[in-house]
C-alpha positions in Angstrom: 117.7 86.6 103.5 115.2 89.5 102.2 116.6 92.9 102.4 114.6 95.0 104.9 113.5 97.5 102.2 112.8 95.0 99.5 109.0 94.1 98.4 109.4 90.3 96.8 106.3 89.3 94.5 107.4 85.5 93.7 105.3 82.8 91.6 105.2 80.4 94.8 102.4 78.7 96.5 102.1 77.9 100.2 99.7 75.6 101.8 97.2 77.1 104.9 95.5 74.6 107.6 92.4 76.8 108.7 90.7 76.4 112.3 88.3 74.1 110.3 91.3 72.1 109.8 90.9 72.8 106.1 93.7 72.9 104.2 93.6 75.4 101.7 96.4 76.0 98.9 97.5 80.1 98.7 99.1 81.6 95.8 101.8 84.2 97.3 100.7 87.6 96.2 103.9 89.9 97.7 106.1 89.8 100.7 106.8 93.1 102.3 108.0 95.2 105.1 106.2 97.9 107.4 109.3 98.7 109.9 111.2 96.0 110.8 108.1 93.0 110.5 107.5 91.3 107.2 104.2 90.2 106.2 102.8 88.0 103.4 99.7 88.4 101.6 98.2 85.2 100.3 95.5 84.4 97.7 93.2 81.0 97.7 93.8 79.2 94.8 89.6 78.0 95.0 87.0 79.4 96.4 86.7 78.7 100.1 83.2 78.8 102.1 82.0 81.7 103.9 84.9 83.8 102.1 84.3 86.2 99.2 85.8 85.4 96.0 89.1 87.8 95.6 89.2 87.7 99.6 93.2 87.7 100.4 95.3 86.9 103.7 97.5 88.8 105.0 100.0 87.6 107.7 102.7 88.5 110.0 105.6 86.3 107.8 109.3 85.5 109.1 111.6 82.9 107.4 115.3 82.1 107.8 116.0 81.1 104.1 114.8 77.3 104.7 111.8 77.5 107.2 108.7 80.2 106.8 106.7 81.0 109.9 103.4 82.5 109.3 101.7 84.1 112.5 98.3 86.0 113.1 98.1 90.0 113.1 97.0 90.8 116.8 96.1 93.8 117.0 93.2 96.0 114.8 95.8 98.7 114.1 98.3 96.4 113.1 96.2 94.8 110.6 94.9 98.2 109.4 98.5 99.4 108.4 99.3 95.5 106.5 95.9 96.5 104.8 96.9 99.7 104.3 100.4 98.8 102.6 99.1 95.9 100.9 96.4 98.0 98.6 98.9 100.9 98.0 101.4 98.1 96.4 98.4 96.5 94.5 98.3 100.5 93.3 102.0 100.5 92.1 101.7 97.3 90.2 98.5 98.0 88.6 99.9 101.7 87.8 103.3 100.1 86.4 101.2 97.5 84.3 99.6 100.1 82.5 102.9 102.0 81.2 
């Protein structure tokens, strides 16, 4: 079980059917918390079609240790404060990396 605190960045992959019904293989980026939610940001391992290379995913993420659940961010605020998180922890690591 992930601590409610804890930000996980794990060498995994996870595999994403798009409304296309394209399955695309994701690289997991970071899983973190904004109150008591998790979310998962994902990265295509190839270049999909009408996305822009570098373009992640972020979703709302829940998982009981043997099962993951991923699920859409409804609303535009909600998806502004994953965003939001999500680029100020891309921050830290990049600022740690360069110590």
């Amino acid at each position: 079980m992930i601590n409610k605190n804890e930000v996980i960045y794990i060498e995994d992959t996870i595999t994403l059917y798009l409304d296309n019904n394209m399955e695309v293989e994701c690289d997991i980026l970071a899983i973190f918390p904004i109150k008591e939610q998790f979310y998962v940001a994902l990265m295509p391992q190839t270049p999909i079609e009408g996305y822009e290379p570098g373009e992640y995913f972020l979703y709302r993420y829940q998982s009981d240790g043997e099962n993951v659940e991923l699920s859409d961010i409804e609303s535009d605020a909600e998806w502004e404060a994953v965003e939001d998180k999500f680029e100020e922890l891309l921050d830290e690591e990049e600022f740690n990396s360069m110590k």
